[in-house]
Each structure stands twice: as structure tokens, then as C-alpha cells.
C-alpha positions as CSV (number, residue, x, y, z in Angstrom):
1,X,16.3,38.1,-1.8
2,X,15.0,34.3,-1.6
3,X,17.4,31.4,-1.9
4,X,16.7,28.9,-4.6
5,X,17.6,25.4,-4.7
6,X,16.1,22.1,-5.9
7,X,15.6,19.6,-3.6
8,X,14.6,16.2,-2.9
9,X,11.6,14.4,-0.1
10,X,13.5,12.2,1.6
11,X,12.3,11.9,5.1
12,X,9.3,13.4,7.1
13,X,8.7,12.6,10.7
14,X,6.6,14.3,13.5
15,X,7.5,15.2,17.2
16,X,5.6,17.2,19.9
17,X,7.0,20.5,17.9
18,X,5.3,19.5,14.8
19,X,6.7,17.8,11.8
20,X,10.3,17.4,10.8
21,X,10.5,17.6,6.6
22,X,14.4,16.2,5.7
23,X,15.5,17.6,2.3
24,X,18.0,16.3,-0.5
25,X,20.0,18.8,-1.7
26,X,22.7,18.4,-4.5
27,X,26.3,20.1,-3.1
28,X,26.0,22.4,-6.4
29,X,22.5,23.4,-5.4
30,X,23.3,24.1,-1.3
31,X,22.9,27.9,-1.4
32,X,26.1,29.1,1.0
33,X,23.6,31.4,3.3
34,X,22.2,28.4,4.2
35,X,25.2,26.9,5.4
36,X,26.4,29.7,7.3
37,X,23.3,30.0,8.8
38,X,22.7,28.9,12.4
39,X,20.9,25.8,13.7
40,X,17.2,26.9,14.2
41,X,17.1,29.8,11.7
42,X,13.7,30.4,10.9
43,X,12.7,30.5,7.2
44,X,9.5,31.5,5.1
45,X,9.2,28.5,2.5
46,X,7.4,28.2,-1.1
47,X,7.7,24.9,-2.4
48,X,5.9,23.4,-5.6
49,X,6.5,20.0,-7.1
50,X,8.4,19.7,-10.2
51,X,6.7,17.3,-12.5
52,X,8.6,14.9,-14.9
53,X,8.8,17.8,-18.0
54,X,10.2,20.3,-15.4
55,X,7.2,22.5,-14.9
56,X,5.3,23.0,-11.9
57,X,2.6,20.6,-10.3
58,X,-1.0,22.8,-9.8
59,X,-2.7,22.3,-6.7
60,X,-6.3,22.2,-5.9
61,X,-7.5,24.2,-2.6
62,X,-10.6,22.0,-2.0
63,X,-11.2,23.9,1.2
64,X,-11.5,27.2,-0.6
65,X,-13.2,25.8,-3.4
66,X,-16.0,24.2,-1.5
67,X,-16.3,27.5,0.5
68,X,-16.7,29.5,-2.6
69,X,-19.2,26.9,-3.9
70,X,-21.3,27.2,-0.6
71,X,-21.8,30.9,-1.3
72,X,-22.2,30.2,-5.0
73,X,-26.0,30.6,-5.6
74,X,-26.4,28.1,-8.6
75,X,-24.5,25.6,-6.6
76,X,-27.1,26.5,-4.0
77,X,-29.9,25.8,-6.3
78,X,-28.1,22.6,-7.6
79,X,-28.1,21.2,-4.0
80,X,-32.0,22.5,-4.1
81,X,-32.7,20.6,-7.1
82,X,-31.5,17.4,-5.5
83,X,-33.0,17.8,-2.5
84,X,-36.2,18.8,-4.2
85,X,-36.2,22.1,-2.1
86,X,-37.3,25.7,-3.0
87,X,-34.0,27.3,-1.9
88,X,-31.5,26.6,0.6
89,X,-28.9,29.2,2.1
90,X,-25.1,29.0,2.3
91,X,-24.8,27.0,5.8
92,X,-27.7,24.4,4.3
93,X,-24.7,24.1,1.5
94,X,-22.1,23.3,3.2
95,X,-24.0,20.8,5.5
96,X,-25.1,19.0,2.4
97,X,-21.5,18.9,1.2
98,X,-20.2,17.7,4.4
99,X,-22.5,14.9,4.6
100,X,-22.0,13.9,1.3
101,X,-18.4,14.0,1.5
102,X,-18.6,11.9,4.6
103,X,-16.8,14.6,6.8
104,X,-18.1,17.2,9.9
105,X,-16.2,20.1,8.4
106,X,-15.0,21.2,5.2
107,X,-11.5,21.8,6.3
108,X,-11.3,17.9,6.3
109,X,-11.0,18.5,2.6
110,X,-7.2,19.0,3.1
111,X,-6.3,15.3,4.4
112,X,-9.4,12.8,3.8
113,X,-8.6,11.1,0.4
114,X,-12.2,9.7,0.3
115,X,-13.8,13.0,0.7
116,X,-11.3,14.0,-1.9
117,X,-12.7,11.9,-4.3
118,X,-16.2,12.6,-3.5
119,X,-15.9,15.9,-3.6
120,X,-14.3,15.9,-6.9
121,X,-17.1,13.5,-8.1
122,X,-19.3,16.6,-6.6
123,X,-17.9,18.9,-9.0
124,X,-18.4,17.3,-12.0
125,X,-22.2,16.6,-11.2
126,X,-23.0,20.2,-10.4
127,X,-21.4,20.5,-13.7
128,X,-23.0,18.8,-15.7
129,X,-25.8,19.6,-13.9
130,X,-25.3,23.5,-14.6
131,X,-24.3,23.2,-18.3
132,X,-27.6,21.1,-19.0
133,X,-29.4,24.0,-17.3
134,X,-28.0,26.7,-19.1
135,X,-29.1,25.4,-22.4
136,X,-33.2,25.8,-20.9
């Protein structure tokens, strides 16, 4: 059975174990396994952010995303069209995306707020790009 409880950011630090995420709990809301359990019990967490109307914040994995557009062959022949190539592979992809995102790997996705941005920017050209295609 998982223990549910709303709770509250109010502290994150890091030391040479990793980082340390303080949570503000409500006494109502302090489920009692928790306090009975010992200092150093392990947990498996799922957390979302509740938004201001109660429901759940969505996330966006850009790392998956621009892994699945790599393979994605009319994102392939998007990058194509602007580099005013034939055809380019996967690994030609995600060079391309890395460079224009400003980053050596993808997997910066997760952190880099400017690669954020310009990958999202990304997105909606390739868009627009591939509706104004589809209508050839």
C-alpha cells in the first residue's frame, strides 16, 4: 500500500551523498508509518506538483522527446530540408539538435533552461514546417 500525503518544498541542499529534499507536512497529513519508521528508511517516491485548481502539473520529458524525434523520419527530413541535404540518418539528427540547442548531449535537456527554450522553439518549427508539407 503507498502512503499519501500533501506536502510542501521547503528546503533542498546537496552533500557528497546527493541531495537532501526537506518536506512540509501538515500534522493531519503525517501518515503514522512514517513516524514509526526508522531514520534512513528507504522509500520509492512519486511526486507531481499540484497546480493552483488542485490538479496535477504535466511534465515534458525533453530527453525522450528529442530521442523519439531523432528516429522520427519526417523530423529527419525536416532537418534535411534545412540543411539542404538529400537525407540524413538518426545520429546526423541528433547532432543537429545538439548544436542547435547549444548542448554536446541531449541528456542536457533535463537542466539547461536555454536549450529548453530552444528546443521548444524547435518543436514548433518542425511543426509548422510539417503541417505546411502535408497540405502538398
Amino acid at each position: 500500500m503507498a502512503l499519501q500525503f500533501e506536502a510542501r518544498k521547503v528546503a533542498m541542499k546537496q552533500d557528497r551523498n546527493g541531495y537532501i529534499l526537506t518536506l512540509c507536512m501538515h500534522p493531519d497529513e503525517v501518515p503514522e508509518e512514517i513516524l514509526r519508521d526508522f531514520v534512513g528508511a528507504r522509500y520509492a517516491c512519486a511526486m507531481v506538483r499540484i497546480q493552483d485548481d488542485e490538479s496535477p502539473t504535466p511534465y515534458v520529458n525533453r530527453v525522450q522527446k528529442a530521442g523519439m524525434l531523432c528516429r522520427n523520419p519526417a523530423f529527419q527530413e525536416f532537418i534535411a530540408n534545412c540543411l539542404n541535404h538529400s537525407s540524413i540518418d538518426e545520429a546526423e539528427a541528433a547532432e543537429w539538435l545538439c548544436k542547435q540547442c547549444g548542448i554536446t548531449s541531449r541528456s542536457e535537456l533535463n537542466g539547461n533552461i536555454k536549450a529548453q527554450a530552444l528546443f521548444d522553439g524547435m518543436i514548433l518549427d518542425f511543426q509548422n514546417w510539417s503541417s505546411n508539407a502535408d497540405s502538398f
